[in-house]
DRENFIGU-918560 format. One record per residue (C-alpha): x, y, z; residue number from 1. Coordinates in nm, 3 decimals. Layout:
BEGIN
PT  X  Y  Z  NUM
...
% end
This chain:
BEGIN
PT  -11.573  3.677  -2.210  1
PT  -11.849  3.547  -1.977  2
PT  -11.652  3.596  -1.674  3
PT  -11.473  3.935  -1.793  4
PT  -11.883  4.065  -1.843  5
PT  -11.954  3.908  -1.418  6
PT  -11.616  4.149  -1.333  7
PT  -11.774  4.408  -1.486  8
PT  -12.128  4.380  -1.310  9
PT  -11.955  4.353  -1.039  10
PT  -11.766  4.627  -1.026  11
PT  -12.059  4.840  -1.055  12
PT  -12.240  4.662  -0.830  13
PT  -11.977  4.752  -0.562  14
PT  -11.908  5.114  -0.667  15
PT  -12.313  5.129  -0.650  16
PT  -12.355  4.954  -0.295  17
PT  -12.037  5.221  -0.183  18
PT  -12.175  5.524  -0.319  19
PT  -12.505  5.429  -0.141  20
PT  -12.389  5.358  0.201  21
PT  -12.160  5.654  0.236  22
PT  -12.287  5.926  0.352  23
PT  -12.412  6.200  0.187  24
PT  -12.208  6.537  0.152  25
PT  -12.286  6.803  0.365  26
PT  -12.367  7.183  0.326  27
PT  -12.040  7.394  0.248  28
PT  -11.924  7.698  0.249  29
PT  -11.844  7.779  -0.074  30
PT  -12.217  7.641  -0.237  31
PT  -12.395  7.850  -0.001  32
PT  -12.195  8.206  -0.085  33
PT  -12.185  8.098  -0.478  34
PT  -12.561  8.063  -0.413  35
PT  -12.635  8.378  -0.275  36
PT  -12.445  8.568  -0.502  37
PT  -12.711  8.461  -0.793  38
PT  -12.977  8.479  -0.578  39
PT  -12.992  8.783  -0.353  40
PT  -13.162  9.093  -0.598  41
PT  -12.885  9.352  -0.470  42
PT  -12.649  9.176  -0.671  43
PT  -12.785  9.241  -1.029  44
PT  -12.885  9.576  -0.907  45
PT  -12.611  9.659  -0.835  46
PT  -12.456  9.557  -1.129  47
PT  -12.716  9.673  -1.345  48
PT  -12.597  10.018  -1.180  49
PT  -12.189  9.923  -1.269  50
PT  -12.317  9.884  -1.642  51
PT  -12.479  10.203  -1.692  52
PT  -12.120  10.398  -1.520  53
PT  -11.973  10.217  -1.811  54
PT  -12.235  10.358  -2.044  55
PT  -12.207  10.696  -1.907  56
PT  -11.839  10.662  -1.943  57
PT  -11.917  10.581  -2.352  58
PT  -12.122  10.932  -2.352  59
PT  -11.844  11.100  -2.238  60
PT  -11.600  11.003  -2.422  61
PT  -11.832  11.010  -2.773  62
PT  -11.876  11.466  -2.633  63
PT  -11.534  11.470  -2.841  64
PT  -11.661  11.372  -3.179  65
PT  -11.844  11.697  -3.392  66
PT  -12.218  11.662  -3.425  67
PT  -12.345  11.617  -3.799  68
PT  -12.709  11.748  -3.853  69
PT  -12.829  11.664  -4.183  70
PT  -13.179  11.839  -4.301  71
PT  -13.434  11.783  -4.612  72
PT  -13.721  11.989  -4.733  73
PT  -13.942  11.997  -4.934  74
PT  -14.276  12.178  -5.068  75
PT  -14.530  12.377  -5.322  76
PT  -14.500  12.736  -5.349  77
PT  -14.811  12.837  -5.565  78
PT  -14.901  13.318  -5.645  79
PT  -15.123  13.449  -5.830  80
PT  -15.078  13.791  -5.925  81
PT  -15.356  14.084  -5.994  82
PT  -15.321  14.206  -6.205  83
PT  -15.090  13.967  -6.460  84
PT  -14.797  14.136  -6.592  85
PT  -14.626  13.818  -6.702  86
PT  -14.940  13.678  -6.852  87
PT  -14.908  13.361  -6.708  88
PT  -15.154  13.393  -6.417  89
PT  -15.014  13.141  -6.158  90
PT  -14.726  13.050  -6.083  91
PT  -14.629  12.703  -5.925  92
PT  -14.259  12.633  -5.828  93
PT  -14.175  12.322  -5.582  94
PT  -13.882  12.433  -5.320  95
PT  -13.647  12.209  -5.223  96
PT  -13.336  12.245  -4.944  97
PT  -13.057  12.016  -4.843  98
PT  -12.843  12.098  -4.596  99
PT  -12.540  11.938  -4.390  100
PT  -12.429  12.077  -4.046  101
PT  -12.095  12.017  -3.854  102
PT  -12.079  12.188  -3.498  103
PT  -11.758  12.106  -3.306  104
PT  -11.759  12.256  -2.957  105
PT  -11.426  12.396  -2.787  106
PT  -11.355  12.390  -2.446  107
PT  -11.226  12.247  -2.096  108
PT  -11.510  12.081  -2.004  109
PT  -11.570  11.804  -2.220  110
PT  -11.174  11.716  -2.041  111
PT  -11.365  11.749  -1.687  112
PT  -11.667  11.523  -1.778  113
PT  -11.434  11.293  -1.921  114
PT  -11.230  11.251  -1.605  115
PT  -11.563  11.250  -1.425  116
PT  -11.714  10.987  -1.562  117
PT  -11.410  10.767  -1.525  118
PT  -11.428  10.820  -1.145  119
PT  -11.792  10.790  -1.138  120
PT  -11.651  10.395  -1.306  121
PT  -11.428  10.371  -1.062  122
PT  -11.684  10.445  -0.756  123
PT  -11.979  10.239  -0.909  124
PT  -11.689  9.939  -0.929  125
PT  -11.639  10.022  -0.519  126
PT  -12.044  10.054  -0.484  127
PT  -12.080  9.708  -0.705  128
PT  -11.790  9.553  -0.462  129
PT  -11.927  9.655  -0.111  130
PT  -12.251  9.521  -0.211  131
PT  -12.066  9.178  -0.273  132
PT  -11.889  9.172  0.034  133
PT  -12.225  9.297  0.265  134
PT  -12.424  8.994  0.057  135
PT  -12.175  8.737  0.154  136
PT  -12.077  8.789  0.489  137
PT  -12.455  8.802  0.529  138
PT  -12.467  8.434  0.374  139
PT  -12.194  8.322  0.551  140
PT  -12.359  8.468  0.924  141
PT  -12.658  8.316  0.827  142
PT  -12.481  7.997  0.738  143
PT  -12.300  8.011  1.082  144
PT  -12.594  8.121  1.239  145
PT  -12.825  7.787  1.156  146
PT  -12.505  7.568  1.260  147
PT  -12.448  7.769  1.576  148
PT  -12.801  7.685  1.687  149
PT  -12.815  7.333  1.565  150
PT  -12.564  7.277  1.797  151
PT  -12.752  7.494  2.107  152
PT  -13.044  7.286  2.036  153
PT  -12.869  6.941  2.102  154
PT  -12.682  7.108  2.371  155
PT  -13.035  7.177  2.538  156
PT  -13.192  6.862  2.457  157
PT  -12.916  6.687  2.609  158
PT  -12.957  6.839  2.897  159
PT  -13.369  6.802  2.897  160
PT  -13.297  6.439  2.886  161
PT  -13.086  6.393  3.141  162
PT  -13.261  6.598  3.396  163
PT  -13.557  6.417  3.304  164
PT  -13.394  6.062  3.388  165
PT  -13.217  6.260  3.709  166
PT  -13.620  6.350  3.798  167
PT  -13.726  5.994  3.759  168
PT  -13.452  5.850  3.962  169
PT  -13.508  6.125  4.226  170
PT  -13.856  6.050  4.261  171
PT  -13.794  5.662  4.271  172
PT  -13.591  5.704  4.576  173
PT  -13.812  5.968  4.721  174
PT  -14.046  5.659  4.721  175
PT  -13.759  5.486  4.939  176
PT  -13.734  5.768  5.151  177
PT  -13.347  5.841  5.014  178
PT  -13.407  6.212  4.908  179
PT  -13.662  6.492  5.037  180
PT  -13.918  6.637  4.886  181
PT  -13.770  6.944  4.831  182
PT  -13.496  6.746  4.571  183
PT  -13.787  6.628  4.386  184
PT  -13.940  6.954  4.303  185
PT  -13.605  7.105  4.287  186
PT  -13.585  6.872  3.976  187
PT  -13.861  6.912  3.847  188
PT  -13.766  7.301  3.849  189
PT  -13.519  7.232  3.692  190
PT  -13.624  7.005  3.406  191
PT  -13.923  7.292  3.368  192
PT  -13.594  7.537  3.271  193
PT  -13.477  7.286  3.025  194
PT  -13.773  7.226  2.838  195
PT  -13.822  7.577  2.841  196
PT  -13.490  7.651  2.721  197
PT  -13.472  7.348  2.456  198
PT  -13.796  7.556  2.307  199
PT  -13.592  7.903  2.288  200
PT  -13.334  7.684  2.088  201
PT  -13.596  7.554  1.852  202
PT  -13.723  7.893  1.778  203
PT  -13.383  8.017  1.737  204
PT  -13.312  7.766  1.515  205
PT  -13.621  7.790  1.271  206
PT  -13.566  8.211  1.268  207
PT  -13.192  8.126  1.151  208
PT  -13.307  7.900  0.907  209
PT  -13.570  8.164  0.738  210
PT  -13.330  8.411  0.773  211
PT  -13.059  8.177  0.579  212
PT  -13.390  8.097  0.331  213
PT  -13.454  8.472  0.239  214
PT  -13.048  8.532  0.171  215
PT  -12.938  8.244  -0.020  216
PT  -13.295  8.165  -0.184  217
PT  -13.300  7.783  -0.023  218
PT  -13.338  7.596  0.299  219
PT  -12.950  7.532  0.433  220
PT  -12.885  7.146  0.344  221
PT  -12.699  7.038  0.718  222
PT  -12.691  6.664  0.713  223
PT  -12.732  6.682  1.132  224
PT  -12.962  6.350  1.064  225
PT  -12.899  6.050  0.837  226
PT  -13.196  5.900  0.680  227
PT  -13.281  5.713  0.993  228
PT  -13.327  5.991  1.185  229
PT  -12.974  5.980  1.378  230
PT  -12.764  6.198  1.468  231
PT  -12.431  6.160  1.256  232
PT  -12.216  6.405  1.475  233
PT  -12.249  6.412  1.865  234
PT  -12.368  6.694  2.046  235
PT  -11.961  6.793  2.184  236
PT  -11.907  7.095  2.084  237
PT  -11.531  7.049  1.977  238
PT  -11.759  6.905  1.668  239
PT  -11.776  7.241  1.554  240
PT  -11.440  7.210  1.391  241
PT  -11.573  6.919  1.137  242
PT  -11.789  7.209  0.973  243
PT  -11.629  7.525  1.034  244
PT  -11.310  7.650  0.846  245
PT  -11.192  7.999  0.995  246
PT  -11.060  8.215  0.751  247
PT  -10.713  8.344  0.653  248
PT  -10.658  8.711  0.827  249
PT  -10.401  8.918  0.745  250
PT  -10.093  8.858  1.019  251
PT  -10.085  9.158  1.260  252
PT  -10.296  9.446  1.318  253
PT  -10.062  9.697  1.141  254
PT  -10.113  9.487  0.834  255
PT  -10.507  9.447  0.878  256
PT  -10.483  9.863  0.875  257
PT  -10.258  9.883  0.578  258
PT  -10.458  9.637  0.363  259
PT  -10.810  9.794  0.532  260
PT  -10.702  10.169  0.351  261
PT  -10.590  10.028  0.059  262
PT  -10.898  9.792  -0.049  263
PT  -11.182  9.901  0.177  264
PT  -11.432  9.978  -0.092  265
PT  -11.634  10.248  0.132  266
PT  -11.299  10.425  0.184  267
PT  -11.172  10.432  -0.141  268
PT  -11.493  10.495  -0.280  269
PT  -11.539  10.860  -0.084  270
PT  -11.198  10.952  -0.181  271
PT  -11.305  10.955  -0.586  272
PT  -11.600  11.131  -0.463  273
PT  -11.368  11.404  -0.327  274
PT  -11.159  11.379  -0.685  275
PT  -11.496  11.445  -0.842  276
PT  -11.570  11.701  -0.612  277
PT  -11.247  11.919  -0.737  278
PT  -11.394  11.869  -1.059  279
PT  -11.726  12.033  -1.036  280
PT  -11.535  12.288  -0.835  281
PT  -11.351  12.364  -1.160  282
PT  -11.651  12.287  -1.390  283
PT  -11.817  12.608  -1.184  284
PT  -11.563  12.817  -1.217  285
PT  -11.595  12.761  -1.585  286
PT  -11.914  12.900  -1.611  287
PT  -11.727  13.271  -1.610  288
PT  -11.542  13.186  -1.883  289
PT  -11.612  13.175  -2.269  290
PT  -11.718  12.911  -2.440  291
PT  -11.623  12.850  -2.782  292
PT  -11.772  12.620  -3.152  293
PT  -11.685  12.604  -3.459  294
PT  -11.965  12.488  -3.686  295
PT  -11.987  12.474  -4.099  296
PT  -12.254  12.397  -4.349  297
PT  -12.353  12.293  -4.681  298
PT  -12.676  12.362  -4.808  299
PT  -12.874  12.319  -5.182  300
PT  -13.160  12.472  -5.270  301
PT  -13.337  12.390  -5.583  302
PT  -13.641  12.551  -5.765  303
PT  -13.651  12.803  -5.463  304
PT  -13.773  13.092  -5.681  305
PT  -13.924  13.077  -6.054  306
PT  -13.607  13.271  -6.161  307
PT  -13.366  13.064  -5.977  308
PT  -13.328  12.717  -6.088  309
PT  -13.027  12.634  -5.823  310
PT  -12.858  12.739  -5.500  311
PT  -12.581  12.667  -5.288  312
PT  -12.501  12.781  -5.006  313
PT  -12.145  12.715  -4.785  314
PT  -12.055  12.903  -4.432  315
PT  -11.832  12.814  -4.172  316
PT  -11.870  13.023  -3.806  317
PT  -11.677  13.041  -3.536  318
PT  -11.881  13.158  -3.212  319
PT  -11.797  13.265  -2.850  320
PT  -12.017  13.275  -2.569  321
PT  -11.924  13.501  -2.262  322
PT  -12.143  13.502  -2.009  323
PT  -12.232  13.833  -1.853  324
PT  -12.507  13.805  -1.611  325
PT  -12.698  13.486  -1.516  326
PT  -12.892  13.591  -1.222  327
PT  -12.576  13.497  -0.979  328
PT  -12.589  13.120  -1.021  329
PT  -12.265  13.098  -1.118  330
PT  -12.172  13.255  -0.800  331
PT  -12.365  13.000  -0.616  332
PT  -12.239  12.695  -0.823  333
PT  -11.888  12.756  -0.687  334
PT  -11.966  12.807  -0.317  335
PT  -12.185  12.520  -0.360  336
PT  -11.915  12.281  -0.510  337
PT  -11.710  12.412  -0.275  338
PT  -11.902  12.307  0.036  339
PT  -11.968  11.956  -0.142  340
PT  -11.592  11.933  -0.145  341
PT  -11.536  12.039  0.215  342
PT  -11.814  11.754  0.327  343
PT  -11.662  11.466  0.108  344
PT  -11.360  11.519  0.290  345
PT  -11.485  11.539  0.607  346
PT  -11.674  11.235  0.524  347
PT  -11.350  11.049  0.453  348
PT  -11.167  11.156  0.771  349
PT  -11.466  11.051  0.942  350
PT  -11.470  10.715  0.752  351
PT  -11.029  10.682  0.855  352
PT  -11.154  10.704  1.203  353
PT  -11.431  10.454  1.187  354
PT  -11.217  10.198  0.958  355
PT  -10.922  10.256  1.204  356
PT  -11.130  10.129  1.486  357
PT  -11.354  9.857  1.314  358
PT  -11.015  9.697  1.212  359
PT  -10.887  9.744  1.586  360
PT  -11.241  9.610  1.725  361
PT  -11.220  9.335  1.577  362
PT  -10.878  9.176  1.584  363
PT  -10.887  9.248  1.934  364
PT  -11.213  9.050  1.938  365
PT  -11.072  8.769  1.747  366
PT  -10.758  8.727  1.996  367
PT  -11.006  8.734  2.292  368
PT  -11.196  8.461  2.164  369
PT  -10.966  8.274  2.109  370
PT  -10.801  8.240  2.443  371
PT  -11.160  8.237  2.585  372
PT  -11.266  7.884  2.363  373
PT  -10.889  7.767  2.480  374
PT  -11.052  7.862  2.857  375
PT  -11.388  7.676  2.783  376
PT  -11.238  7.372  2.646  377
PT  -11.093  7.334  2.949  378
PT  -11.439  7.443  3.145  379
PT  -11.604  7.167  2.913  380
PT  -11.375  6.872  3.019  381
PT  -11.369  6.950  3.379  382
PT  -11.767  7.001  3.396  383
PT  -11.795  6.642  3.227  384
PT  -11.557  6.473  3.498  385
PT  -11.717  6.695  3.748  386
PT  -12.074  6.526  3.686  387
PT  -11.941  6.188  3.601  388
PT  -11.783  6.203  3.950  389
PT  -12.079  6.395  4.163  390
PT  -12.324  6.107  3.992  391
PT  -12.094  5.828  4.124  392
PT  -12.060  5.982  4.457  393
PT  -12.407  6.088  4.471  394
PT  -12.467  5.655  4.412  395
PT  -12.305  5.620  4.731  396
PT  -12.459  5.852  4.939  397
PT  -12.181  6.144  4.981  398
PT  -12.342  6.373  4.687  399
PT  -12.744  6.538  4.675  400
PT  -12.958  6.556  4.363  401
PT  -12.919  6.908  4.382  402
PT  -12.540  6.890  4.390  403
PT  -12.596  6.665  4.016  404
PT  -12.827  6.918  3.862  405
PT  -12.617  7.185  3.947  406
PT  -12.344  7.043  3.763  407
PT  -12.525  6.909  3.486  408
PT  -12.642  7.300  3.465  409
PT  -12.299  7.392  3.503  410
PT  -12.169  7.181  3.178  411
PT  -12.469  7.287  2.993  412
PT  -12.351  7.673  3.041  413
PT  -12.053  7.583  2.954  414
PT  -12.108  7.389  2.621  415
PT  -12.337  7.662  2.516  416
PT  -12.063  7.953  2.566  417
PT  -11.805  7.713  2.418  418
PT  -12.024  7.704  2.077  419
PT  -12.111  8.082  2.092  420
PT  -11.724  8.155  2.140  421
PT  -11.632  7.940  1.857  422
PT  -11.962  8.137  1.674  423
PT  -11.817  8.442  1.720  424
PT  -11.456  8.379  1.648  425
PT  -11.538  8.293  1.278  426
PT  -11.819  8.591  1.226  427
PT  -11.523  8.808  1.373  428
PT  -11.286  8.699  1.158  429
PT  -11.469  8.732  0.806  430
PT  -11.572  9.062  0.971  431
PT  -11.214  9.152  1.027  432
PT  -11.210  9.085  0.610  433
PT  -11.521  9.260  0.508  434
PT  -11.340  9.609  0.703  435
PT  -11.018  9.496  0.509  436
PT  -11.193  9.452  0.160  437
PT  -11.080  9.093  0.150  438
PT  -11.402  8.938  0.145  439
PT  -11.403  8.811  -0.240  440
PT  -11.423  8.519  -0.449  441
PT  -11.102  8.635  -0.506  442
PT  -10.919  8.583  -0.132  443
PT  -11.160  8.308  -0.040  444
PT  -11.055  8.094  -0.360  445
% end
């Protein structure tokens, strides 16, 4: 029992030591959208807004049901009359009334308003659904955009230090009279630019973070640094892959278009907006037509006179409205609904257009980019053997100073567009989603 209880400390001890010493998870994708989503305030607005369309769509259908009006009074009725013929002076009786009323209104347009109202549904479901989509692609950009420029900023300081050990070796053998004194300031020029641009890159970086702060409602937790302070990833760019998964897209452009028409919330939202448009057309022209109710009622009356103990009364009316002359609104309701119809639709050709070539845009972007990062791969490796070789030579006497910084300056470039390819070929592709109404909880699992 005594050894079984050591196994057992043991254990723990060693799941302990190994939970300790690995390292700790790093900021993904999924935490960061999930957390935006019940942070950023045009979510609940807008589904605040999606729960009163569903309210509205309750009124509507409720316009079917009759209206009952129920109505109580009562009071003192006190005459005197001069002179007396019934010799009893004053006379006090206390009226009372009870009444029911049922009105039932006839007519198309309680039909119209119904149909409305489901389309207005529909359109705040498309409203609630593009607000989604803008509020994560903007948490996954700003997510993208903090990584993108944690990488620029080791990139640059990378290149700081090694221009500043380049100036110190220059200026060692300008003190041997090896080098001029035009490579010395040449690198200090040059180690000037760096520190310079290792600055920009800081400044970029804390802008990306606030800007990641005010959309998912926390700083972004990147484990770039362990707890001592060192780096766990180096600052090669092909180390973008370890936190970056690029979406699925849809398989050719023809699909992107299909799928883009069919879910595109915008789109489909401004065609309903036409459907409701044919609607008021038709509610207008109603307002030349007659309108019909039916409406019945009970009433009691007690003590209403001193010679009438009880009363009751029953009716039931059937009443038509036709409307003769209202000043010429009517008139102007239907070239008005009209017009509103003729803009919706120009609105949603214009919207076809703009889809068409947003979806175009960017796949084109996305196969660009990725023949270009194939392009600076290659630019990347060749830069590295290109210094590594120019430093060796330079050792020996064949190769300047100035030859080494410019190729030092020449991998730098090229590490920087490398990460800003690779940058832009995963904001393309989740914009290439957003146009296609893809970007979900739904598609991205």
């Amino acid at each position: 029992m005594f050894f079984f209880k050591i196994q057992i400390i043991y254990c723990l001890l060693l799941i302990l030591i190994t939970f300790l010493t690995t390292p700790l998870k790093t900021e993904e994708l999924n935490d960061v959208i999930l957390d935006a989503y019940n942070f950023y305030p045009d979510i609940k607005k807008s589904l605040i807004e999606f729960d009163n369309a569903k309210k509205d769509l309750t009124i509507a259908k409720t316009d079917f049901l009759p209206s009952f009006d129920l109505s109580a009074t009562q009071g003192k009725d006190i005459s005197k009359s001069f002179p007396d013929t019934s010799n009893l002076g004053v006379t006090g009786i206390n009226p009372t009334t009870l009444g029911v009323d049922l009105t039932q209104p006839l007519g198309a347009s309680k039909i119209l308003n119904f149909k409305k109202s489901k389309n207005s549904l529909k359109i705040a479901q498309y409203e609630n659904s593009s607000v989604i989509q803008n509020v994560l692609f903007k948490a996954i950009k700003s997510y993208y955009t903090v990584l993108r420029n944690y990488f620029l900023l080791d990139v640059s300081k990378k290149n700081e230090q090694n221009i500043e050990k380049k100036l110190q070796a220059t200026e060692k053998r300008f003190e041997f009279k090896d080098v001029t004194r035009t490579d010395v300031f040449k690198a200090k020029a040059r180690l000037a630019e760096a520190i310079s641009n290792r600055i920009e890159a800081e400044n970029n970086l804390e802008i990306s973070i606030s800007d990641f702060r005010n959309t998912v409602g926390r700083n972004p937790r990147i484990n770039w640094y362990d707890d001592n302070k060192t780096k766990v990833i180096s600052s090669n760019p092909k180390d973008w892959s370890k936190f970056v998964d690029i979406p699925k897209i849809p398989e050719s452009l023809e699909q992107s278009i299909i799928i883009g028409r069919a879910n595109n919330p915008e789109f489909n939202k401004i065609k309903l907006e036409i459907e409701n448009s044919k609607i008021d057309m038709t509610s207008s022209a109603l307002n030349f037509a007659p309108e019909f109710s039916i409406s019945g009622s009970i009433g009691k009356s007690l003590d209403s006179s001193r010679t009438v103990e009880r009363k009751d009364n029953y009716s039931v009316t059937a009443q038509v409205n036709l409307p003769i002359f209202n000043k010429g609104h009517n008139f102007i309701n239907v070239q008005k609904s009209k017009n509103t119809a003729l803009t919706k639709i120009k609105s949603l050709e214009t919207k076809n257009l703009d889809l068409d070539f947003q979806i175009k845009s960017f796949w084109k972007k996305i196969e660009s980019t990725k023949s270009s990062i194939n392009s600076l791969e290659i630019s990347v490796e060749s830069n590295l053997i290109a210094v590594d070789g120019i430093t060796k030579e330079a050792a020996v006497g064949t190769r300047t100073t100035i030859e080494i910084l410019d190729a030092e300056k020449d991998l730098t470039q090229s590490e920087s567009n490398l990460v800003n390819a690779q940058y832009q070929l995963v904001i393309s592709s989740y914009e290439l989603l957003k146009q296609c109404g893809l970007l979900n909880f739904d598609y991205l699992n």
